[in-house]
N, CA and C atoms of all chains as a GROMACS GRO file, in nm:
protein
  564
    1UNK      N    1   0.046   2.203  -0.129
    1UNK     CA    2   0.152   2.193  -0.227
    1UNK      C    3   0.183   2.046  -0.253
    2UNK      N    4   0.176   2.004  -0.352
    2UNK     CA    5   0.225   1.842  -0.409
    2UNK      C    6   0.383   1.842  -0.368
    3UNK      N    7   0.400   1.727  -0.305
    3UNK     CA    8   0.555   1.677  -0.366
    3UNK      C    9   0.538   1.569  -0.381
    4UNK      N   10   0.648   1.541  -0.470
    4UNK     CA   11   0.699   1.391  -0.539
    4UNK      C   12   0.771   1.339  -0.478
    5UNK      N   13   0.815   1.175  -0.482
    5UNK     CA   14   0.978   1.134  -0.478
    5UNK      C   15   1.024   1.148  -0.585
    6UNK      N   16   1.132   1.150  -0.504
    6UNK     CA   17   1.228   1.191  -0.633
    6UNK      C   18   1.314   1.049  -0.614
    7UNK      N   19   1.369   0.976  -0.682
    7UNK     CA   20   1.451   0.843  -0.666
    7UNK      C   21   1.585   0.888  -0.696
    8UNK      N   22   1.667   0.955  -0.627
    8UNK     CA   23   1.780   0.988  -0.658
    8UNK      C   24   1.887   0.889  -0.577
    9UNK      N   25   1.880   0.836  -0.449
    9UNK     CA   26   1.973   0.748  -0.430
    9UNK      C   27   1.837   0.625  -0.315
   10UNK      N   28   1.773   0.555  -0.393
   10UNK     CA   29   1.700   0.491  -0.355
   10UNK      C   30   1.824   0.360  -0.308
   11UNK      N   31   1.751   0.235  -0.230
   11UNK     CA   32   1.826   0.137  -0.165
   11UNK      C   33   1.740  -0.003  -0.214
   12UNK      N   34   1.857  -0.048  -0.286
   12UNK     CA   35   1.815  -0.201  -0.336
   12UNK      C   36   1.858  -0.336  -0.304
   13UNK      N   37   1.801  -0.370  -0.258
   13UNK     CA   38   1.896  -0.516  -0.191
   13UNK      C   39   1.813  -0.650  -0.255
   14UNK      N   40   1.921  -0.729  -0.298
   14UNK     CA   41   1.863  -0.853  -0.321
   14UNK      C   42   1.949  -0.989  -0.234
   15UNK      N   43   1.911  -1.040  -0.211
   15UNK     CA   44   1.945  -1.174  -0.091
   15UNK      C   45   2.068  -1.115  -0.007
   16UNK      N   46   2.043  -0.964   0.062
   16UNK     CA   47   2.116  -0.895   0.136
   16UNK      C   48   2.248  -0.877   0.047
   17UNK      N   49   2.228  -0.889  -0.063
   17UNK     CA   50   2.304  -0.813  -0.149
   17UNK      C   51   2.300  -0.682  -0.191
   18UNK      N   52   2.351  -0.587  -0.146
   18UNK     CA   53   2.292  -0.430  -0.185
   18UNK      C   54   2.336  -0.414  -0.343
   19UNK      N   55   2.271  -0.368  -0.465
   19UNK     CA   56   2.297  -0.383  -0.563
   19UNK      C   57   2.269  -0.221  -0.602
   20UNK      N   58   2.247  -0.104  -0.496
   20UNK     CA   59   2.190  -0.002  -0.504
   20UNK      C   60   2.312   0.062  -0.634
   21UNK      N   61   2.405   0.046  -0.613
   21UNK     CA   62   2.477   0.091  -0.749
   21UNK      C   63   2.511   0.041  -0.937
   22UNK      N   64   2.439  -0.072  -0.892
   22UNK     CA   65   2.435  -0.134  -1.032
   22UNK      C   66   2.282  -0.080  -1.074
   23UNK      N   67   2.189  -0.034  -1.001
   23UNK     CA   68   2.054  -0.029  -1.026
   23UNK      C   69   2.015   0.149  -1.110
   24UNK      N   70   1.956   0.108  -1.176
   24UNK     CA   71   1.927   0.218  -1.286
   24UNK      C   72   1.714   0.248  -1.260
   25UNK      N   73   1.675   0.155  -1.247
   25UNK     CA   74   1.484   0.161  -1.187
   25UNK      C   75   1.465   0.056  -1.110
   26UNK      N   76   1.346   0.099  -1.053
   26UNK     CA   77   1.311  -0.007  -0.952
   26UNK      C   78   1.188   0.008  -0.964
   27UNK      N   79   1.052  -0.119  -0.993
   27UNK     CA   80   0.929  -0.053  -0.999
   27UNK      C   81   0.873  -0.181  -0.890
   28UNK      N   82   0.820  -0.152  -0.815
   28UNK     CA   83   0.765  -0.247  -0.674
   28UNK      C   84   0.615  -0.218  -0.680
   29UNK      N   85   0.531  -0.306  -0.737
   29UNK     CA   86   0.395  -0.269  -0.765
   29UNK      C   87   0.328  -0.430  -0.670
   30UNK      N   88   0.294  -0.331  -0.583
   30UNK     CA   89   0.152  -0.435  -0.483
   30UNK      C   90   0.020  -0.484  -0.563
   31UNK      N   91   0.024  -0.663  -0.550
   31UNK     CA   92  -0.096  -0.707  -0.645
   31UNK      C   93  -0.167  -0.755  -0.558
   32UNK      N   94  -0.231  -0.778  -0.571
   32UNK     CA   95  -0.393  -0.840  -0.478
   32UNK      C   96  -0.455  -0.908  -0.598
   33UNK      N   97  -0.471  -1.008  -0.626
   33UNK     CA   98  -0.547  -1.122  -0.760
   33UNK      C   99  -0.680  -1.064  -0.754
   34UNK      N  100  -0.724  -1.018  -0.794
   34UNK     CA  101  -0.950  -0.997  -0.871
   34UNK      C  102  -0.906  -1.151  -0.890
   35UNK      N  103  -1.083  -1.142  -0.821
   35UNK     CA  104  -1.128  -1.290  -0.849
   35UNK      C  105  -1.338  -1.239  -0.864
   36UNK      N  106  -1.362  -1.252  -0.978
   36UNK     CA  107  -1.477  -1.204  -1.018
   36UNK      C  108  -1.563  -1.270  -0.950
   37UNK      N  109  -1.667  -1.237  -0.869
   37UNK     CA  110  -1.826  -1.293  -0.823
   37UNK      C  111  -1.910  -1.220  -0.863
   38UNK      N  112  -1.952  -1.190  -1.014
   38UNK     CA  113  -2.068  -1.110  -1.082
   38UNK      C  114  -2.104  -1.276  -1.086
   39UNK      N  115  -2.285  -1.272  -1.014
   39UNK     CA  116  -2.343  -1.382  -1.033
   39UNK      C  117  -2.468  -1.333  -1.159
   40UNK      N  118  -2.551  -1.391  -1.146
   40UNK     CA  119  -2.681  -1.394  -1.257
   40UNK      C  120  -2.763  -1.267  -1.138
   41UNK      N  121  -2.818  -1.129  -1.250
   41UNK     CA  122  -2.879  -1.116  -1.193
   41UNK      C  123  -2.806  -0.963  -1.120
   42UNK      N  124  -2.696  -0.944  -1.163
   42UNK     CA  125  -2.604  -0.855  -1.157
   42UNK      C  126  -2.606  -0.719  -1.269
   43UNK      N  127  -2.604  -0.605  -1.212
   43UNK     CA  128  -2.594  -0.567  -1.378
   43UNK      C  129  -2.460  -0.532  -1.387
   44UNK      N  130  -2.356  -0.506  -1.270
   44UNK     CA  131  -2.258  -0.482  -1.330
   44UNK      C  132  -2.120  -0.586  -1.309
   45UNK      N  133  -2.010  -0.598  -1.336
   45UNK     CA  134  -1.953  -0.728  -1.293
   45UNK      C  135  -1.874  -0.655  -1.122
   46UNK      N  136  -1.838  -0.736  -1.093
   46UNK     CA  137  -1.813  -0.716  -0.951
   46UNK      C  138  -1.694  -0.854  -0.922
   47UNK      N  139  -1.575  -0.790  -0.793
   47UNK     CA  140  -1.452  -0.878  -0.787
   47UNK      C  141  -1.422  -0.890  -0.594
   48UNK      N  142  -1.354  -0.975  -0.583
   48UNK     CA  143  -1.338  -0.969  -0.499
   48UNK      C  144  -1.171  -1.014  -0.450
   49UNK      N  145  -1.086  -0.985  -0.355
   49UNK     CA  146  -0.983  -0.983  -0.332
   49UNK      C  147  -0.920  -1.144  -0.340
   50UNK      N  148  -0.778  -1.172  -0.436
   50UNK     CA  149  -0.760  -1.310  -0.413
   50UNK      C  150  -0.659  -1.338  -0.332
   51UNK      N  151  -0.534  -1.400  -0.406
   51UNK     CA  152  -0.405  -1.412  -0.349
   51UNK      C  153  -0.300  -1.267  -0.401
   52UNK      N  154  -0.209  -1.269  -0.288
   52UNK     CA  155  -0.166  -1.171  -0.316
   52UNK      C  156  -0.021  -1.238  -0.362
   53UNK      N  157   0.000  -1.141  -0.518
   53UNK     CA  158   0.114  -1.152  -0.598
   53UNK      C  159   0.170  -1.071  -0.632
   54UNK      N  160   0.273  -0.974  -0.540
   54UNK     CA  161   0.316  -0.863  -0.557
   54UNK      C  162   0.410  -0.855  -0.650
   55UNK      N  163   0.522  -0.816  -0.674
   55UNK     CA  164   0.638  -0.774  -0.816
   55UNK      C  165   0.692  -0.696  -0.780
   56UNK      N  166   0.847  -0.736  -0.783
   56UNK     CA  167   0.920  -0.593  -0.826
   56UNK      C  168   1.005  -0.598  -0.954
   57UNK      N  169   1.034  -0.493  -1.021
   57UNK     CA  170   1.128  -0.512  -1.139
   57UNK      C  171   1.209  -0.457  -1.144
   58UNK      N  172   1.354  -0.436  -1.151
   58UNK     CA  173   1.475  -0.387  -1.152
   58UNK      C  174   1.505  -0.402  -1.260
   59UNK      N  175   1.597  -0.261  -1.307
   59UNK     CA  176   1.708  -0.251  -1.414
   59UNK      C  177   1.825  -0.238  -1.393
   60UNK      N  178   1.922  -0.329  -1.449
   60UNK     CA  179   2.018  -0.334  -1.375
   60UNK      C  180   2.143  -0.285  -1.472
   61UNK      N  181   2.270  -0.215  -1.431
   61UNK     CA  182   2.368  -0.275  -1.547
   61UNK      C  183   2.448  -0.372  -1.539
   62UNK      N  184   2.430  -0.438  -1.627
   62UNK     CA  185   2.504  -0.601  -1.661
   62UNK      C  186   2.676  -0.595  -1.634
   63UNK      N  187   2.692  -0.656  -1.535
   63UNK     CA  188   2.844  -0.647  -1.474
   63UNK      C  189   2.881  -0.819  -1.474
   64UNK      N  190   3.010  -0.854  -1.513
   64UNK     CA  191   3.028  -1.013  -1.477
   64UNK      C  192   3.128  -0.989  -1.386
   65UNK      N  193   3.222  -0.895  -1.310
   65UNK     CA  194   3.320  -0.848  -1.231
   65UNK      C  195   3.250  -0.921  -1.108
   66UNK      N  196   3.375  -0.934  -1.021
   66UNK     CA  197   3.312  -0.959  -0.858
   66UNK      C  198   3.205  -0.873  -0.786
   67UNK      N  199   3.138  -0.973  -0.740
   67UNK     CA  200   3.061  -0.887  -0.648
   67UNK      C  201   2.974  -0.795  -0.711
   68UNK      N  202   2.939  -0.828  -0.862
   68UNK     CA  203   2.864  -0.724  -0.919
   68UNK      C  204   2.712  -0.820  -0.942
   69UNK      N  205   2.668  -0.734  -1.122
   69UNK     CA  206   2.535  -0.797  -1.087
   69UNK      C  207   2.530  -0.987  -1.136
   70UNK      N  208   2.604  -1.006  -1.237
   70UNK     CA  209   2.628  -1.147  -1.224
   70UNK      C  210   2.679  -1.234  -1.154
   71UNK      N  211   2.749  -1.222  -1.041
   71UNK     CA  212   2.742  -1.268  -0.872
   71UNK      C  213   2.653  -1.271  -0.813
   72UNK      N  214   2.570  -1.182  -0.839
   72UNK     CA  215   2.443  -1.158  -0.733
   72UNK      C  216   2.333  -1.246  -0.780
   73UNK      N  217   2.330  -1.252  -0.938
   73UNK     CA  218   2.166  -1.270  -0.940
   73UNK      C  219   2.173  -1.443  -0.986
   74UNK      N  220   2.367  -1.489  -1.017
   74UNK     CA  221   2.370  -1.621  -1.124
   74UNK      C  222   2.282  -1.739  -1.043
   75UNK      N  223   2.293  -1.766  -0.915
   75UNK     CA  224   2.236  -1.899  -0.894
   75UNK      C  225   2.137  -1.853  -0.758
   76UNK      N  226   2.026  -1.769  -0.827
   76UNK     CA  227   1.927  -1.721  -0.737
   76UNK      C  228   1.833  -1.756  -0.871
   77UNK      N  229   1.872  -1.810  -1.006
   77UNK     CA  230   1.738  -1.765  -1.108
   77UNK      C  231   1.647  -1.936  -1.099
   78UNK      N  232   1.497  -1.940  -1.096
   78UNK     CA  233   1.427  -2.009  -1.021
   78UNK      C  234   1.445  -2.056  -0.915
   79UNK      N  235   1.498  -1.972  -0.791
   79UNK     CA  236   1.474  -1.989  -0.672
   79UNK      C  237   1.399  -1.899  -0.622
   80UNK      N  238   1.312  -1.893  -0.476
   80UNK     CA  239   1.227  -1.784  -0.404
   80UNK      C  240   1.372  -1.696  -0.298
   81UNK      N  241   1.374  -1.582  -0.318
   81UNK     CA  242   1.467  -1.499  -0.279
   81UNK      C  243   1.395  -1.377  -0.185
   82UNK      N  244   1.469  -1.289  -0.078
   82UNK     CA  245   1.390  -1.182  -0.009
   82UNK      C  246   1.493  -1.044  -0.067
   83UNK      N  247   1.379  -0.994  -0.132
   83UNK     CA  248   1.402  -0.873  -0.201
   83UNK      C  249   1.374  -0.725  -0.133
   84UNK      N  250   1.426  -0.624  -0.110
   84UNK     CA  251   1.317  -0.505  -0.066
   84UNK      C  252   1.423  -0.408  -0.140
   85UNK      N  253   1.357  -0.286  -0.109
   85UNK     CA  254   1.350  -0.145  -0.226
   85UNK      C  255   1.330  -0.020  -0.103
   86UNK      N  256   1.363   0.051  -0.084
   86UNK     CA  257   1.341   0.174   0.027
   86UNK      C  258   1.384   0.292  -0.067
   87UNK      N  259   1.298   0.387  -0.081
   87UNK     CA  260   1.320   0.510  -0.164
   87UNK      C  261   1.466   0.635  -0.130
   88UNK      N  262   1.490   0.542  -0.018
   88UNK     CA  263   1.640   0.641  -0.007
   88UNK      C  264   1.704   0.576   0.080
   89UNK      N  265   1.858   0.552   0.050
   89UNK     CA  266   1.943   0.491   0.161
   89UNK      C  267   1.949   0.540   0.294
   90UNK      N  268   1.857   0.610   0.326
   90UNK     CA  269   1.923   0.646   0.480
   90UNK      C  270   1.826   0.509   0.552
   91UNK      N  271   1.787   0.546   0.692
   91UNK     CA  272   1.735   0.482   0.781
   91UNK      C  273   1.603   0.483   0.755
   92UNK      N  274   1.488   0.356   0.764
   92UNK     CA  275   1.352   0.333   0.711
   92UNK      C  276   1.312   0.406   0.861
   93UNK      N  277   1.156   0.465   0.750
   93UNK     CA  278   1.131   0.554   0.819
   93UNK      C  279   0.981   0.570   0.815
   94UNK      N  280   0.852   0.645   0.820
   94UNK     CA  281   0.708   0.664   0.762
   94UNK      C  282   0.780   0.755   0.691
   95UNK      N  283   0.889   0.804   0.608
   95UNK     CA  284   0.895   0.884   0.496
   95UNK      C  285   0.990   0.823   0.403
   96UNK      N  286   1.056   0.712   0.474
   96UNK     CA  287   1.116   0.655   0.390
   96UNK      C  288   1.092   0.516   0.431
   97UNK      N  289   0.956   0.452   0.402
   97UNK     CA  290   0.935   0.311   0.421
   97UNK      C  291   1.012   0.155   0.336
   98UNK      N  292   1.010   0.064   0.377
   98UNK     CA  293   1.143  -0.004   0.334
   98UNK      C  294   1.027  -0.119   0.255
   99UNK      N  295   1.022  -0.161   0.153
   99UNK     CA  296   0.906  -0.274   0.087
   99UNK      C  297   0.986  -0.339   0.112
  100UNK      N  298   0.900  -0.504   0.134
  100UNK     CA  299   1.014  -0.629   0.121
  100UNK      C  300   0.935  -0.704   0.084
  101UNK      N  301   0.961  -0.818  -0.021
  101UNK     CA  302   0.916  -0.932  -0.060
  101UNK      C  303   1.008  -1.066  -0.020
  102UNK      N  304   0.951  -1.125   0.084
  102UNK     CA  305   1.031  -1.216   0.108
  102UNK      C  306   0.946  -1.371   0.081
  103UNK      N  307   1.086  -1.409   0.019
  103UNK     CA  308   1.047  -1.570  -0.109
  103UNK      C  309   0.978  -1.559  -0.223
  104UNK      N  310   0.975  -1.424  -0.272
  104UNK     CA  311   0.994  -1.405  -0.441
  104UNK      C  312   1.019  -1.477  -0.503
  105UNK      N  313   0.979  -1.508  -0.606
  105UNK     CA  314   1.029  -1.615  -0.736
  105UNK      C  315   1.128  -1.560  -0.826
  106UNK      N  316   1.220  -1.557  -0.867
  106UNK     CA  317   1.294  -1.492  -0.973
  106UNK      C  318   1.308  -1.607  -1.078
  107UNK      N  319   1.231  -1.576  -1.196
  107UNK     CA  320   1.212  -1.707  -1.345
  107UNK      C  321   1.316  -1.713  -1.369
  108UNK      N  322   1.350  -1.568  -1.460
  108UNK     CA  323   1.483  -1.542  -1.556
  108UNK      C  324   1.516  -1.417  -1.539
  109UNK      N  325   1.643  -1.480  -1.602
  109UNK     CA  326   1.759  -1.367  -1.581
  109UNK      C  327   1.829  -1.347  -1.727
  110UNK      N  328   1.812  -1.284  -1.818
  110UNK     CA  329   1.866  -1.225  -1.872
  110UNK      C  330   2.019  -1.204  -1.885
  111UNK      N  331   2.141  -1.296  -1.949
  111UNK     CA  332   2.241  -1.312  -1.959
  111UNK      C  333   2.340  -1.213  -2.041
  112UNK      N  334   2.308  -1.166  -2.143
  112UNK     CA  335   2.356  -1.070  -2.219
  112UNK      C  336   2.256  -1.031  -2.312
  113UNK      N  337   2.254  -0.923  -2.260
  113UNK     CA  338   2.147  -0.815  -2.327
  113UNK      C  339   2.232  -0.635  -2.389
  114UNK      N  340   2.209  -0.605  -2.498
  114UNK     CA  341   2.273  -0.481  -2.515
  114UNK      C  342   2.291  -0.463  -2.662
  115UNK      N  343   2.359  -0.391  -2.690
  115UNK     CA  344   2.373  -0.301  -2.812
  115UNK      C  345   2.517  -0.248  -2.809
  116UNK      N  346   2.550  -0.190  -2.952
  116UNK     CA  347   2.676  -0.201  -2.997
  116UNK      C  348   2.708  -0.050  -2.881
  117UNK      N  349   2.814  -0.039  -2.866
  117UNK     CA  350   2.804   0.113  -2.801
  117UNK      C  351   2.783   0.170  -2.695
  118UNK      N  352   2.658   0.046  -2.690
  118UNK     CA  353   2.556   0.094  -2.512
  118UNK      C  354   2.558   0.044  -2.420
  119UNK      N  355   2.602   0.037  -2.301
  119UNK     CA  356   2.619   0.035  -2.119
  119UNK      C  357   2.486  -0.139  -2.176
  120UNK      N  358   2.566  -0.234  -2.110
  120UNK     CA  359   2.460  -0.339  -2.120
  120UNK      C  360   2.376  -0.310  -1.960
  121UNK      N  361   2.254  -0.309  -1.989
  121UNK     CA  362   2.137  -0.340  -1.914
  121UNK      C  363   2.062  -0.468  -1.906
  122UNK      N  364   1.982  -0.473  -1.783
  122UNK     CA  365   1.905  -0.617  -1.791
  122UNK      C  366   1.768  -0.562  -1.671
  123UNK      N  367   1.642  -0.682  -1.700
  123UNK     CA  368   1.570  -0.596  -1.642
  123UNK      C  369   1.526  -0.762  -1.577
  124UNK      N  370   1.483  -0.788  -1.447
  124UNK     CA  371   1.445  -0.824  -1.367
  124UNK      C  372   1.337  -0.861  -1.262
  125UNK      N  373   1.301  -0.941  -1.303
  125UNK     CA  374   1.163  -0.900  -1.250
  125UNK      C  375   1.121  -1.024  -1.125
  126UNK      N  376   1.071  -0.999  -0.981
  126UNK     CA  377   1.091  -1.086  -0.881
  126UNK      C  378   0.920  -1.088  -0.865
  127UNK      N  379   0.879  -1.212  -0.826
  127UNK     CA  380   0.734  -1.231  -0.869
  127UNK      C  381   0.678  -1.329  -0.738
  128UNK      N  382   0.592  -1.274  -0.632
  128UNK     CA  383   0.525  -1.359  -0.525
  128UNK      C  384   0.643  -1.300  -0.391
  129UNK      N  385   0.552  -1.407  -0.287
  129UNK     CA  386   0.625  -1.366  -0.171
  129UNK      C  387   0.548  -1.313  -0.084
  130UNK      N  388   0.597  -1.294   0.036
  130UNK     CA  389   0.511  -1.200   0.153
  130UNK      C  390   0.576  -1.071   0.144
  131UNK      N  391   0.444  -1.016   0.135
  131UNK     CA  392   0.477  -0.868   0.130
  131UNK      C  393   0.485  -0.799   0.252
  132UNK      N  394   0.584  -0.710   0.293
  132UNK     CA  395   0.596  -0.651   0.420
  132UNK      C  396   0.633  -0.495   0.379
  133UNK      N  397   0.562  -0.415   0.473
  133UNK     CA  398   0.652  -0.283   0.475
  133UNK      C  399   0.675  -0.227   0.610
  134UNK      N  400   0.775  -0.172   0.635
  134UNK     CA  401   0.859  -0.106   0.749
  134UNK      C  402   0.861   0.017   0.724
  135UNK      N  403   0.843   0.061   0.852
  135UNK     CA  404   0.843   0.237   0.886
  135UNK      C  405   0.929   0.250   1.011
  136UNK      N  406   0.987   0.143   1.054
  136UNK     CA  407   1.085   0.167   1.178
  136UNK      C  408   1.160   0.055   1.184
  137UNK      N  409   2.667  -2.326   1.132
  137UNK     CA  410   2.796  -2.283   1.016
  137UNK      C  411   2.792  -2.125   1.061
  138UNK      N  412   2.938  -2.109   1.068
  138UNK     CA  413   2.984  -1.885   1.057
  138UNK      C  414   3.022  -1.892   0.940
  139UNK      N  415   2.978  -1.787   0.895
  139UNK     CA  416   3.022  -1.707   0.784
  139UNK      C  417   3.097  -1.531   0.777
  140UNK      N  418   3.158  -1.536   0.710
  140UNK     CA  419   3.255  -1.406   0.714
  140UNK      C  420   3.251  -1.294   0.562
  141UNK      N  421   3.161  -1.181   0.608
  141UNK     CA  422   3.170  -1.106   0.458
  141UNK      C  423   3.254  -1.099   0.382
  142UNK      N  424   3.280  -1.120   0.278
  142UNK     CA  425   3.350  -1.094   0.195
  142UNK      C  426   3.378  -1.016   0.072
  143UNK      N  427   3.286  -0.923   0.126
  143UNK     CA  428   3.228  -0.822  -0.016
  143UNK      C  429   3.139  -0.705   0.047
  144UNK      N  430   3.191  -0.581   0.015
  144UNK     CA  431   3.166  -0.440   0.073
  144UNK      C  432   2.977  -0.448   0.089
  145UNK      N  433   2.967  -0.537  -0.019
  145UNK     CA  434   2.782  -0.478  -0.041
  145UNK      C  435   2.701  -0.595   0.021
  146UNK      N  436   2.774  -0.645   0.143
  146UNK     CA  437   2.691  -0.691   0.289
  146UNK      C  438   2.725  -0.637   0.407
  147UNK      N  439   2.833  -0.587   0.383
  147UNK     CA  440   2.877  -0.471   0.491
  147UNK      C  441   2.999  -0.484   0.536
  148UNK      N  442   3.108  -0.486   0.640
  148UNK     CA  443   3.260  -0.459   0.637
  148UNK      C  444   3.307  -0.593   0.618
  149UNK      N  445   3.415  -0.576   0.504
  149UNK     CA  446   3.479  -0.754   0.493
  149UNK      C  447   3.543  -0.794   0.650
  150UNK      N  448   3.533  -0.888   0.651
  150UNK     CA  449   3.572  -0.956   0.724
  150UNK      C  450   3.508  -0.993   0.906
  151UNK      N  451   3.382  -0.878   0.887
  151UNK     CA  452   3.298  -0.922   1.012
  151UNK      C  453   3.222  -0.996   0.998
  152UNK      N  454   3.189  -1.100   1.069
  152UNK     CA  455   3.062  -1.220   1.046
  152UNK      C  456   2.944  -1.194   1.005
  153UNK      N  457   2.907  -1.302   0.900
  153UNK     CA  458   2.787  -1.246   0.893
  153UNK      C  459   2.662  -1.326   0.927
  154UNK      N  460   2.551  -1.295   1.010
  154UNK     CA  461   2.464  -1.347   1.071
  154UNK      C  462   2.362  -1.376   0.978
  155UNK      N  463   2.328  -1.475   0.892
  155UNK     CA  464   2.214  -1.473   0.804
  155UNK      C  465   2.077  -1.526   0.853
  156UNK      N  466   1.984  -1.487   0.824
  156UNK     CA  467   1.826  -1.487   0.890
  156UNK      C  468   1.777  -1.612   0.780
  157UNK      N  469   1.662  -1.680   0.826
  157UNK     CA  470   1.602  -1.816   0.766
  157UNK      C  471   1.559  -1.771   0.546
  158UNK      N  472   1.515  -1.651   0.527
  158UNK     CA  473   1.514  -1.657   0.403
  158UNK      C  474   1.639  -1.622   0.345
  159UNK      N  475   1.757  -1.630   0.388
  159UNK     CA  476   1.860  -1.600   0.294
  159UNK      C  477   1.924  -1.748   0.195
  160UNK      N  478   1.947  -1.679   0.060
  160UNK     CA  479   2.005  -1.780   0.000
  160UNK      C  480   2.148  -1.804   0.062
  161UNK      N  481   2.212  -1.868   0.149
  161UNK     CA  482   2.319  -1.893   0.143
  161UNK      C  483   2.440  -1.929   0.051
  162UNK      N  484   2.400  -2.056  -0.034
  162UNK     CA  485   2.467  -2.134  -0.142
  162UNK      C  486   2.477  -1.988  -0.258
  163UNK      N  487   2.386  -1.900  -0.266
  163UNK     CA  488   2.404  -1.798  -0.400
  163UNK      C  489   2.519  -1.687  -0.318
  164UNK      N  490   2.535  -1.664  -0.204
  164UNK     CA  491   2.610  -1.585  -0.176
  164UNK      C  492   2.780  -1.635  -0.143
  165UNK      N  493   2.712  -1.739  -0.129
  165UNK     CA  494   2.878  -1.820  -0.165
  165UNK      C  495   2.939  -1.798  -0.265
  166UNK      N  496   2.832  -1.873  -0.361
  166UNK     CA  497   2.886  -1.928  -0.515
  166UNK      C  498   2.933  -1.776  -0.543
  167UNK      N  499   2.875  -1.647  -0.496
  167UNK     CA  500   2.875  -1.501  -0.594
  167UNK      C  501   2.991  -1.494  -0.539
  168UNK      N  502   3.094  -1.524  -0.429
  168UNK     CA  503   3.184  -1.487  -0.367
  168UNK      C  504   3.155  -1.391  -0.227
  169UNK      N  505   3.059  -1.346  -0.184
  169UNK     CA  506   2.984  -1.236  -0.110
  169UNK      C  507   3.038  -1.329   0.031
  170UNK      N  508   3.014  -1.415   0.072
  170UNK     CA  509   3.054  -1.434   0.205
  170UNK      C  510   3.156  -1.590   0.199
  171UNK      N  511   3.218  -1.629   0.272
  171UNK     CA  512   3.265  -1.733   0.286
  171UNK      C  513   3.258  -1.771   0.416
  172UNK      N  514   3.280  -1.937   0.449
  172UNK     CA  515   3.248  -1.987   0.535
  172UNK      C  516   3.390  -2.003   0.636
  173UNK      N  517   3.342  -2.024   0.762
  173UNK     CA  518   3.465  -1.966   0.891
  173UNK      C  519   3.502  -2.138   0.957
  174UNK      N  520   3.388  -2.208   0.878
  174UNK     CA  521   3.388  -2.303   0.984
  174UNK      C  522   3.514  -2.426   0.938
  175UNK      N  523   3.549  -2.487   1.030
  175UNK     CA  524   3.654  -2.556   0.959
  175UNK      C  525   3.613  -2.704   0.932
  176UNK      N  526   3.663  -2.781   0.840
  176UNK     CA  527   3.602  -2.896   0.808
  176UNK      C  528   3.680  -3.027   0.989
  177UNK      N  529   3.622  -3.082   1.026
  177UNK     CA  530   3.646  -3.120   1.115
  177UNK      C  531   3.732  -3.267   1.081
  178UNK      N  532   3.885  -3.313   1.182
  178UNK     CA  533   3.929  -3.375   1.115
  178UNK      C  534   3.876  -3.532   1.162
  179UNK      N  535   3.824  -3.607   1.125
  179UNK     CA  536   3.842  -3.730   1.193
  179UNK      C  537   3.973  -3.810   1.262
  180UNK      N  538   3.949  -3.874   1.358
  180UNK     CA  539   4.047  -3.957   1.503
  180UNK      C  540   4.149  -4.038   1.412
  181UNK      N  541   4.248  -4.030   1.380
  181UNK     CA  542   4.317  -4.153   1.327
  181UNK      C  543   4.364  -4.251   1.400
  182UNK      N  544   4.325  -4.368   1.348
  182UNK     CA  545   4.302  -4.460   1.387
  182UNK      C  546   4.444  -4.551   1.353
  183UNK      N  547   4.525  -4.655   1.450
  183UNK     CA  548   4.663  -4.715   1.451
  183UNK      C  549   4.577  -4.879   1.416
  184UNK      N  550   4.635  -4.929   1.288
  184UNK     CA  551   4.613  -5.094   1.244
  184UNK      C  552   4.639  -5.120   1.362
  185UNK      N  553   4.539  -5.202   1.384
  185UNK     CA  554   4.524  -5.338   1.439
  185UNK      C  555   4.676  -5.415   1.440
  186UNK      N  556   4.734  -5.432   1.534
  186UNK     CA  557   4.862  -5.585   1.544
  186UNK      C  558   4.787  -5.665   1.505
  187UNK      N  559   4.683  -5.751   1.570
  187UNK     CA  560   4.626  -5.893   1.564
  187UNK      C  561   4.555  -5.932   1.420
  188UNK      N  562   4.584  -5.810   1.356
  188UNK     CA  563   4.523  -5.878   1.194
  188UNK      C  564   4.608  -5.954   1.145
   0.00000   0.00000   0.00000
C-alpha cells in the first residue's frame, strides 16, 4: 500500500527562529552539481558528482508585527544562516527526519509582495550550506 | 555574552538562551527574539590628581 506525507503541521526554523506558523510551503530539494566528463570517443554524454548546493524555499505570510516574519528574516538577507524543515513538529525521528542546512546563503528577501484583497505572501529561497539529516 | 529569550518562537521568555557557533546572533537581536543579560561593565573612577 503507498503512503504519502501529508504536510499538515510540518516544523520550520530559521536561525532558531521557529516560523512554523507564518509558513504556508516548504520545498528542501538536495543538489549535488553534474559536472560532465563525456570525453572524445564517448557515445553517450556522461557526469560526474560536483559540489553540493542544496536549497530550500519557503512561503511565507508577510507579517511586519513582532516576532513575525519581518523580524526574522530583515537582517539575515545576504548572510549564510542554519535553516532546517522536519515534516512534523513532534520529535525527529527515521519517520520524521529533521533536514538542516547550515550556512545557507539567503540573496533576497522580498519586502512587499501581494495583491489588493490577498493575505501578502513571500517566497524565500536559502541556497548552499552543509547539508545534514537527523533521525535521532 | 548571556542571552535571555524574548519571544515564544525560541522557546519560554525569559529562560537563557544558549546559542551554538552558526547562529546569527546580531539578527536575533535586531528581530527582538532574544536580548542580552550581560551588563555593560562600569569602569574604576578615578579622584584628580592634587599635584596638578
Amino acid at each position: 500500500m503507498a503512503t504519502s506525507t501529508y504536510l499538515q503541521s510540518p516544523s520550520v526554523v530559521i536561525n532558531s527562529v521557529d516560523v512554523s506558523d507564518q509558513t504556508t510551503s516548504a520545498t528542501f530539494t538536495r543538489v549535488i552539481e553534474q559536472l560532465e566528463k563525456t570525453a572524445f570517443g564517448s557515445t553517450n554524454r556522461s557526469y560526474t558528482s560536483g559540489l553540493e548546493n542544496s536549497t530550500l524555499t519557503v512561503t511565507l505570510y508577510q507579517s511586519f508585527a513582532a516576532s513575525e516574519t519581518y523580524a526574522t528574516l530583515a537582517a539575515l538577507v545576504g548572510t549564510n544562516v542554519t535553516v532546517s524543515v522536519a515534516p512534523a513538529s513532534g520529535a525527529q525521528s527515521a519517520t520524521n527526519p529533521k533536514f538542516t542546512l547550515t550556512g545557507a546563503y539567503l540573496e533576497s528577501l522580498p519586502l512587499v509582495a501581494g495583491s489588493y484583497g490577498q493575505l501578502s505572501t513571500i517566497d524565500i529561497t536559502f541556497t548552499g550550506g552543509a547539508y545534514t539529516v537527523a533521525i535521532v | 555574552m548571556a542571552y535571555k529569550i524574548a519571544s515564544e518562537r525560541l522557546g519560554k521568555i525569559g529562560d537563557e538562551f544558549e546559542p551554538t557557533d552558526d547562529v546569527n546572533i546580531e539578527a536575533l537581536i535586531e528581530g527582538g527574539f532574544i536580548q542580552s543579560t550581560s551588563k555593560v561593565q562600569k569602569t574604576a573612577k578615578t579622584e584628580a590628581s592634587e599635584q596638578e
